[in-house]
MDTraj code that builds the backbone (N, CA, C; nanometers):
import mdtraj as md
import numpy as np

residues = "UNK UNK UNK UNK UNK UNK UNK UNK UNK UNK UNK UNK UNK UNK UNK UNK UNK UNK UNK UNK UNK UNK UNK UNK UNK UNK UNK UNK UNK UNK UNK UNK UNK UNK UNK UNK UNK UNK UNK UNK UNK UNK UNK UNK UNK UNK UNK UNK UNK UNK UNK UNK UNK UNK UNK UNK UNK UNK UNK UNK UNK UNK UNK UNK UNK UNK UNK".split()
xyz = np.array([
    [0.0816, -0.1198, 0.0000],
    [0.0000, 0.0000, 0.0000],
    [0.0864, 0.1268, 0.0000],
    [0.2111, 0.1035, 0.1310],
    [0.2527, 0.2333, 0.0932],
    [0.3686, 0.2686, -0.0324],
    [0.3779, 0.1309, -0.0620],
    [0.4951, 0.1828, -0.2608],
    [0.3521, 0.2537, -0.3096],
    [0.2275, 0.1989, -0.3242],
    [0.1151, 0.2698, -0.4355],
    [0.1137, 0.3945, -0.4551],
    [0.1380, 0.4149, -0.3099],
    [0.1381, 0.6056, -0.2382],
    [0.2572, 0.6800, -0.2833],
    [0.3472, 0.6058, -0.3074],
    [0.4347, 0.6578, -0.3057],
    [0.4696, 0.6646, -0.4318],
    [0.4601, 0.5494, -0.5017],
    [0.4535, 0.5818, -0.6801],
    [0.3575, 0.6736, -0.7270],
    [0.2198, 0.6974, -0.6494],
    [0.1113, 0.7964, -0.7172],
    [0.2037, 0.9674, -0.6735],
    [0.2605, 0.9546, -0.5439],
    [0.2866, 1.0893, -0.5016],
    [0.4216, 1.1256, -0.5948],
    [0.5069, 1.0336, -0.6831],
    [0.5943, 1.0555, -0.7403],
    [0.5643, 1.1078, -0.8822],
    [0.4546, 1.0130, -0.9171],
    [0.3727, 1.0427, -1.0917],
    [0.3189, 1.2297, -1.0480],
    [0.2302, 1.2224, -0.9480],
    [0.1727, 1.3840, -0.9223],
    [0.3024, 1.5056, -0.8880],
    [0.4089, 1.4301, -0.8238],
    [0.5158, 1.5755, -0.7886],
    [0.5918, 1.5864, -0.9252],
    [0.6330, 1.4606, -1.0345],
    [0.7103, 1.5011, -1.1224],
    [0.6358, 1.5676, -1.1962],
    [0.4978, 1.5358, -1.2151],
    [0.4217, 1.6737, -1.3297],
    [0.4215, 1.8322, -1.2819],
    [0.3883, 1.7889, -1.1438],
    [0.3489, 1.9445, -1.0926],
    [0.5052, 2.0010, -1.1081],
    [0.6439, 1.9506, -1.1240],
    [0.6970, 2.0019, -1.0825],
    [0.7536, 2.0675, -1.2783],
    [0.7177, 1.9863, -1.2879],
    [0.7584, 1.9900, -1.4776],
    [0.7040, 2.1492, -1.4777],
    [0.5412, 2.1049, -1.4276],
    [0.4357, 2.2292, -1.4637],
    [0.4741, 2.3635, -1.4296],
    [0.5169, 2.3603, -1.2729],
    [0.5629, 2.4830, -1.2284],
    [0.7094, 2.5342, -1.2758],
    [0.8130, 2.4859, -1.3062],
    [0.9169, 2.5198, -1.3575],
    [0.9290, 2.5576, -1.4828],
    [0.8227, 2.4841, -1.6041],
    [0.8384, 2.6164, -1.7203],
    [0.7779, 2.7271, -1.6701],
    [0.6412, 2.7185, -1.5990],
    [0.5692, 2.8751, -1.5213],
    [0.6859, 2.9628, -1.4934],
    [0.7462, 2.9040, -1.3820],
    [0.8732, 2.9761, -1.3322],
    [0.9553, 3.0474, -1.4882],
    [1.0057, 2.9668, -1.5190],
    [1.1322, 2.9794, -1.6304],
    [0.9947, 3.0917, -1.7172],
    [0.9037, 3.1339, -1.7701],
    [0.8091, 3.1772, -1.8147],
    [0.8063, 3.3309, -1.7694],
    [0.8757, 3.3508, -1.6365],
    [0.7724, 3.4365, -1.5577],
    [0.8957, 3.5430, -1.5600],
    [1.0459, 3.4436, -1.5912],
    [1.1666, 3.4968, -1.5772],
    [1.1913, 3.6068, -1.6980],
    [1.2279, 3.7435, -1.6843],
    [1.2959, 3.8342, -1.7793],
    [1.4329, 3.8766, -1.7970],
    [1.4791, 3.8852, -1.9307],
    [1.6213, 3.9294, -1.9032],
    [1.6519, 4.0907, -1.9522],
    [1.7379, 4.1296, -1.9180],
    [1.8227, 4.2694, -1.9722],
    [1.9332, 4.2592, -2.0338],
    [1.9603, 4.3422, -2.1072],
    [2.1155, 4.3431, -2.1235],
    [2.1895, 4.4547, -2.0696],
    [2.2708, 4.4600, -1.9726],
    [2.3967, 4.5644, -1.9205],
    [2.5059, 4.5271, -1.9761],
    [2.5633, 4.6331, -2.0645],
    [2.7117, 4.6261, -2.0960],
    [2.7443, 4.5040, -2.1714],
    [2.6176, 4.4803, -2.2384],
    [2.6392, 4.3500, -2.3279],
    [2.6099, 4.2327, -2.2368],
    [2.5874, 4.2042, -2.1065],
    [2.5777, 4.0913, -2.0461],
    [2.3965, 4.0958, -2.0496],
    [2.3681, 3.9675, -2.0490],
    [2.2633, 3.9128, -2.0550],
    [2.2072, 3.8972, -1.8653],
    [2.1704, 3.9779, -1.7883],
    [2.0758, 3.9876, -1.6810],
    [1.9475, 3.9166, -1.6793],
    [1.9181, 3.7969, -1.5968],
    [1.7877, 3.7379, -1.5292],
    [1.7398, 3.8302, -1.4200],
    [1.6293, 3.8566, -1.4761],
    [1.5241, 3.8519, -1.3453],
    [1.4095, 3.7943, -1.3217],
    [1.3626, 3.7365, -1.2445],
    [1.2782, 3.6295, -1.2380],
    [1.1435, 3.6922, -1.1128],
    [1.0434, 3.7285, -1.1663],
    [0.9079, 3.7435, -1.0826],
    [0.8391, 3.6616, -1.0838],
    [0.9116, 3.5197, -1.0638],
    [0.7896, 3.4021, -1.0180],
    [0.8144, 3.3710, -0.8749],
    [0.6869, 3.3059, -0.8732],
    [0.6551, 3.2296, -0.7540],
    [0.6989, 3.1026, -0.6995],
    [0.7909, 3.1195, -0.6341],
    [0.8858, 2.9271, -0.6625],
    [0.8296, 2.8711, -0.5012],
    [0.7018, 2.9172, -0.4666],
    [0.6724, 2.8393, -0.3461],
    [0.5832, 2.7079, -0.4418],
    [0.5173, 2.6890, -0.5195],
    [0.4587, 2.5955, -0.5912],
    [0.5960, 2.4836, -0.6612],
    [0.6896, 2.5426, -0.7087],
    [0.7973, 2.4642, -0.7201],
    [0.8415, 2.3897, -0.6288],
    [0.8986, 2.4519, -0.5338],
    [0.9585, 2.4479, -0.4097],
    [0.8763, 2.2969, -0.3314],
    [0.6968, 2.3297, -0.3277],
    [0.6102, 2.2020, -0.3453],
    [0.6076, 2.0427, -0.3517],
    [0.5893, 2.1204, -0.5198],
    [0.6222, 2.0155, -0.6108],
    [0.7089, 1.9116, -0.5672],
    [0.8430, 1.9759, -0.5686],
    [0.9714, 1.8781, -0.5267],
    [0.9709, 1.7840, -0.4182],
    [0.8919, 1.8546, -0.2596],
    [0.9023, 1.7886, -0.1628],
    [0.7942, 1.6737, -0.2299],
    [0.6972, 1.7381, -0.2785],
    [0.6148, 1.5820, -0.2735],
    [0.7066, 1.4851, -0.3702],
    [0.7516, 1.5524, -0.4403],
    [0.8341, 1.4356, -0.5850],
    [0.9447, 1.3251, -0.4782],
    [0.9709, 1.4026, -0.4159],
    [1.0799, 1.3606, -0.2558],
    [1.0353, 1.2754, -0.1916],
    [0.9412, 1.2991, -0.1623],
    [0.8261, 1.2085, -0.0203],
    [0.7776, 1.1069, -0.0883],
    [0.7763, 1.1281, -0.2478],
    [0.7026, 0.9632, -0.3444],
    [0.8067, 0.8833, -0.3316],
    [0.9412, 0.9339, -0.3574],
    [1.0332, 0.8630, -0.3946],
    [1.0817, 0.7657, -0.2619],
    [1.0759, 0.8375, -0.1777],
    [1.1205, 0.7960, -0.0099],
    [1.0543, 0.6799, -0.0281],
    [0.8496, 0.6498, -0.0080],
    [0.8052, 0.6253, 0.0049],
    [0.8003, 0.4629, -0.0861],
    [0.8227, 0.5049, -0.2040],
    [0.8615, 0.4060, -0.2658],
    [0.9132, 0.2953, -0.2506],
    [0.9830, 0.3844, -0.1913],
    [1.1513, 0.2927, -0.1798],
    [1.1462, 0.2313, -0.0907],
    [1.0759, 0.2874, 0.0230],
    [1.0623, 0.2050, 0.1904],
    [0.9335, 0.1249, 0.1727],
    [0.8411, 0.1378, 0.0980],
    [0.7539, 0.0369, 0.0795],
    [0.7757, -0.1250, 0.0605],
    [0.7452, -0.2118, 0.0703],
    [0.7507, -0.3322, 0.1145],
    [0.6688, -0.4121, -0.0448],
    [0.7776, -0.5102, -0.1233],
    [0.7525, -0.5097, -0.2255],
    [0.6707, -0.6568, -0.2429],
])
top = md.Topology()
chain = top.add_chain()
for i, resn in enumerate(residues, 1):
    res = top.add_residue(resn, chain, resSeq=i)
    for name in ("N", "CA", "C"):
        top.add_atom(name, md.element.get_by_symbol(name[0]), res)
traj = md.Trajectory(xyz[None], top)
C-alpha cells in the first residue's frame, strides 16, 4: 500500500513540478547591461519548491515500501 502512495505521489510531484518550472522559467525576464545578458525572475517558486518535496516524499516512500 505504501509503494502505491508513493509511486502515485511521485507520478503527481514530477508533473506538478515539470508544470511549475516552465511557469517559473516563463515568468523569468532578461536585460542586457554592458552586453551581459541579466535574469530577473518574478515568479513564484513556493509551488515549485512544493512540487519537489512531494516528488521527494514519493520517492522515499517508494523505496521504503515493502515489495
Amino acid at each position: 500500500m505504501q509503494r502505491t502512495i508513493g509511486i502515485i505521489l511521485l507520478v503527481i510531484g514530477l508533473i506538478a513540478t515539470l508544470l511549475t518550472g516552465i511557469q517559473a522559467m516563463q515568468d523569468s525576464e532578461t536585460f542586457s547591461l554592458f552586453g551581459l545578458d541579466i535574469g530577473v525572475s518574478s515568479a513564484n517558486w513556493t509551488p515549485l519548491i512544493i512540487s519537489v518535496a512531494v516528488l521527494i516524499i514519493g520517492i522515499v516512500m517508494m523505496r521504503s515500501g515493502k515489495k
